[in-house]
N, C-alpha and C positions, 0 to 999 in steps of 0.2 A: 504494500500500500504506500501508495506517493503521496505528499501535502504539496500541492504547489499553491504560491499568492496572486494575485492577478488581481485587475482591477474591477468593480461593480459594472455589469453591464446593465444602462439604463435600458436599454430596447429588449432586454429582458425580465417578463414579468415574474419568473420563478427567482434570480438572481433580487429583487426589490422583495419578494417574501422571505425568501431564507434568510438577509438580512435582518428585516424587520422581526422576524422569527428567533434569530438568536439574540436580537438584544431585549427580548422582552424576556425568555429564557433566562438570559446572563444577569438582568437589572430588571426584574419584573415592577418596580416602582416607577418606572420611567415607560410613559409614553410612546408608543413607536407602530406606527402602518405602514402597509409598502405606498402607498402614497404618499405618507409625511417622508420617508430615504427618497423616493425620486425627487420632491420638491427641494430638500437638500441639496440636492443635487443640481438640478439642472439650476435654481435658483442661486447659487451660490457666486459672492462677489469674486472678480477674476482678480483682483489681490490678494483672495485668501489663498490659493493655490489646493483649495478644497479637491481631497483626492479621497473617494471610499475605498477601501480593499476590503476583496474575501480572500479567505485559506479555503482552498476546495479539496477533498480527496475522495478519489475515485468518483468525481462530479460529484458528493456531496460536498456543501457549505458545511463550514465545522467552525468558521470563525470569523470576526470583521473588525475593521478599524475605522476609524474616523480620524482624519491627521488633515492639517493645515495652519496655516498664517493668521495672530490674530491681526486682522488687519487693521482694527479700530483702535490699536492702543499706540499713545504716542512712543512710546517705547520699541526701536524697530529690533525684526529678529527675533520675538517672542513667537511661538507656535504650540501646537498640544498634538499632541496620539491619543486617542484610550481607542484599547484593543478588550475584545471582548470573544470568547473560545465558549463554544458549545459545552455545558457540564459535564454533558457525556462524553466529551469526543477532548479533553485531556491530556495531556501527557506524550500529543503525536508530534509537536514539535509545531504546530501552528502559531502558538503566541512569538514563540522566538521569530519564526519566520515575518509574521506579520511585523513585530518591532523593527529588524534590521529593514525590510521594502518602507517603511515608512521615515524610520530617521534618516533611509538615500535621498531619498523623495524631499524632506526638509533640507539637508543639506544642499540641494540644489537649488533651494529658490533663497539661501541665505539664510534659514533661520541660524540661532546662536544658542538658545533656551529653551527647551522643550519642559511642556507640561503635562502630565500624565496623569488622570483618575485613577484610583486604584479601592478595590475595595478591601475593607480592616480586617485581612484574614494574613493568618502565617502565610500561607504559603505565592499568595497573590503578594502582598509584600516583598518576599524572599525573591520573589522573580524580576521585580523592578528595581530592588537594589543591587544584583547581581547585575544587574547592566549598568549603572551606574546613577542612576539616581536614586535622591536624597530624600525621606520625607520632610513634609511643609505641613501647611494646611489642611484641615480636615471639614468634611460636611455628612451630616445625616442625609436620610432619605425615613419620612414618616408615611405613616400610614393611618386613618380616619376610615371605621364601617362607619359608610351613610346610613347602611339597610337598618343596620339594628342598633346602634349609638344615638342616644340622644343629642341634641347640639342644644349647645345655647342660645338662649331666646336674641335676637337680634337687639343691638344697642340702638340709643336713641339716639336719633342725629342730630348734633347741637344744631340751636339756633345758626339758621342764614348758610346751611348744608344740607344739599340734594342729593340724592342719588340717581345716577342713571346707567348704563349699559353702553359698555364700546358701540352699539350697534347705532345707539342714537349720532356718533360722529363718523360713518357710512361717506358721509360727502365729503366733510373735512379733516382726517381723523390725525392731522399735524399736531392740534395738543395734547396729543396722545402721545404720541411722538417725543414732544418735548418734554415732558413727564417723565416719560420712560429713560430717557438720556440723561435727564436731570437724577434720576432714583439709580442707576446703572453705575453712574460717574461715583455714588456713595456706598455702593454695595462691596462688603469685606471679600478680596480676592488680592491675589497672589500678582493680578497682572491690569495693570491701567488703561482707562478706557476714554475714549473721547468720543462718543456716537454722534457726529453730527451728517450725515450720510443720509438724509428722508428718502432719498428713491430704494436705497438698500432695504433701509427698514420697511416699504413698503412690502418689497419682494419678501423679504427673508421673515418678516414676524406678523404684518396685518396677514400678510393672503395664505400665510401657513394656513393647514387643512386641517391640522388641530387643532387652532385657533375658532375659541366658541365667544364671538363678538355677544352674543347675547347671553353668555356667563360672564362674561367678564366686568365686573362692577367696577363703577368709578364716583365716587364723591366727587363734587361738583362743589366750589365757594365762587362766589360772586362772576358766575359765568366760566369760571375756569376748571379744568379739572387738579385736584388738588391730591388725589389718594387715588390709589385702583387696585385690584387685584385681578391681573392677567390669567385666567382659565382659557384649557386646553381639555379636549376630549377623543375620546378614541369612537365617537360616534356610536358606542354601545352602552356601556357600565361603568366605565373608568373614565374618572375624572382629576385634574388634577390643576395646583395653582402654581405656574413657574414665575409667578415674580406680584410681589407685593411690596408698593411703595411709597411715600408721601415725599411733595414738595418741600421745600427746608423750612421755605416761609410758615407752613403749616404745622409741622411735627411737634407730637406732644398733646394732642386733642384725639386720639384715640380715630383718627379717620383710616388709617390703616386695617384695624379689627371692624369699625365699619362696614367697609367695601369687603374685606371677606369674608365677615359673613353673609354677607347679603347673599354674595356668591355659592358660600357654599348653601344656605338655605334654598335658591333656588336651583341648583344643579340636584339636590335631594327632591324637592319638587319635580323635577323633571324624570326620574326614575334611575338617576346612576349610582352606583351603589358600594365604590370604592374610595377615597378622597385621596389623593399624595400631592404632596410637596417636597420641598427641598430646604436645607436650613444653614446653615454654615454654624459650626458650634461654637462658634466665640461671637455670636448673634443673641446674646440674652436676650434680649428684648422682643426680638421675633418668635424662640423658643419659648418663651413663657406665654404669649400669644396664641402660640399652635398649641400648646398644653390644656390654654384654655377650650380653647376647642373641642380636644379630647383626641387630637394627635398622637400615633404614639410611634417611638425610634423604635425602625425596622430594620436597617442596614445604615453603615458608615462609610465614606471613604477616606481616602487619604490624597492631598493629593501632593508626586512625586514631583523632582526636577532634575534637568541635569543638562550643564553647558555643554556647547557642541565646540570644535576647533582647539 
């Protein structure tokens, strides 16, 4: 039995499932359709040098990676891999393979610093350090049953605060936009960001297919939007919030737990019946939030580093 790497073929519909198939597999917390890898894909900014690979053997998929350029940080040369191997299919020398095809891959377009997810197990660890990277930063991955968990009654929204839904800015959805860049530019990570790119963002985050504009709540102050929480769904059961955030001028007035719960109160209305997030755990503030909720840690990662050159 051979492993060979190669790269994701989009004009292949079984190549977008087995993908999507092993990362739900590998990280079942995380969100993933063969719809939502092709839009990756083909939507993807030609800065990033956005490259998927599979590990195939004997034509089955056994493993993938996701590796590129972040393109948005003003810091050049930053890049990420995280490589993900079928549970079953272990130990065939997939993950190595995939790591060396992907650090060529960066080496080429200049990256200097790769970043790497990993998740807080012996042995997944032992493998990232053995190639040379460091741990850093760590983030959970929670978990919320809508179906049979009670949620908390939804808060009161202070005086001179709306509530409405992405779907209401449909036509204009730029302060959305500037929201998201303004909460992004403050979010605890490893690597800095400067989103100021709206045509990218339109492609890469409104018109994503997991993108639920009408889950997605936003507190609204004096015409503007001030707090949201961005909801994604996998168009079945699973639901989930990849970013929850307030303006600066605003923070401190609880419009963050506002907007998600609105969110999550009406995604439970709607019949889905899993909740996940994501947390960074030197994120008090957020963690104590999703606790409220009745969130609970399901898996951790770690995430690795390591200079190139």
């Amino acid at each position: 039995m051979t492993v060979i790497v190669r790269d994701l073929r989009t004009e292949d519909a079984e190549d977008a499932e087995g993908f999507s198939h092993i990362r739900r597999l590998a990280l079942p917390y995380m969100l993933s359709t063969p719809q939502s890898v092709l839009h990756d894909v083909t939507h993807a900014h030609p800065d990033a040098h956005f490259r998927p690979l599979v590990a195939e053997e004997d034509g089955e998929l056994i493993g993938t990676a996701h590796t590129g350029v972040v393109y948005d940080s003003p810091q050049p040369g930053q890049a990420y891999l995280n490589v993900y191997v079928h549970p079953g299919r272990r130990g065939r020398g997939a993950g190595t393979l995939l790591v060396r095809t992907a650090e060529e891959h960066l080496a080429e377009v200049s990256a200097t610093k790769l970043f790497a997810w990993v998740l807080d197990e012996p042995a997944n660890r032992s493998f990232a350090e053995r190639r040379g990277y460091r741990a850093s930063r760590s983030a959970h991955f929670l978990r919320l049953d809508l179906a049979h968990s009670p949620l908390p009654p939804r808060p009161q929204a202070p005086a001179g605060v709306e509530l409405r839904t992405a779907a209401d800015y449909a036509d204009d959805p730029r302060p959305l936009f500037e929201l998201d860049a303004e909460t992004l530019a403050d979010e605890p990570s490893d690597i800095a960001h400067e989103f100021t790119d709206y045509e990218a963002w339109l492609k890469e985050t409104w018109h994503h297919p997991l993108l639920s504009q009408e889950l997605t709540s936003v507190a609204v102050v004096d015409g503007r939007p001030a707090a949201f929480s961005a909801a994604r769904t996998d168009g079945r059961t699973r639901y989930g919030t990849v970013m929850t955030g307030t303006a600066r001028a605003h923070r401190g007035r609880g419009l963050a737990k506002l907007a998600k719960a609105d969110s999550l109160h009406r995604a439970r209305a709607a019949g889905f019946t899993e909740a996940f997030t994501g947390n960074d755990s030197g994120n008090g503030p957020m963690l104590a939030i999703n606790k409220w909720f009745g969130y609970e840690i399901c898996a951790t990662e770690v995430q690795h580093v390591r200079e190139l050159g």
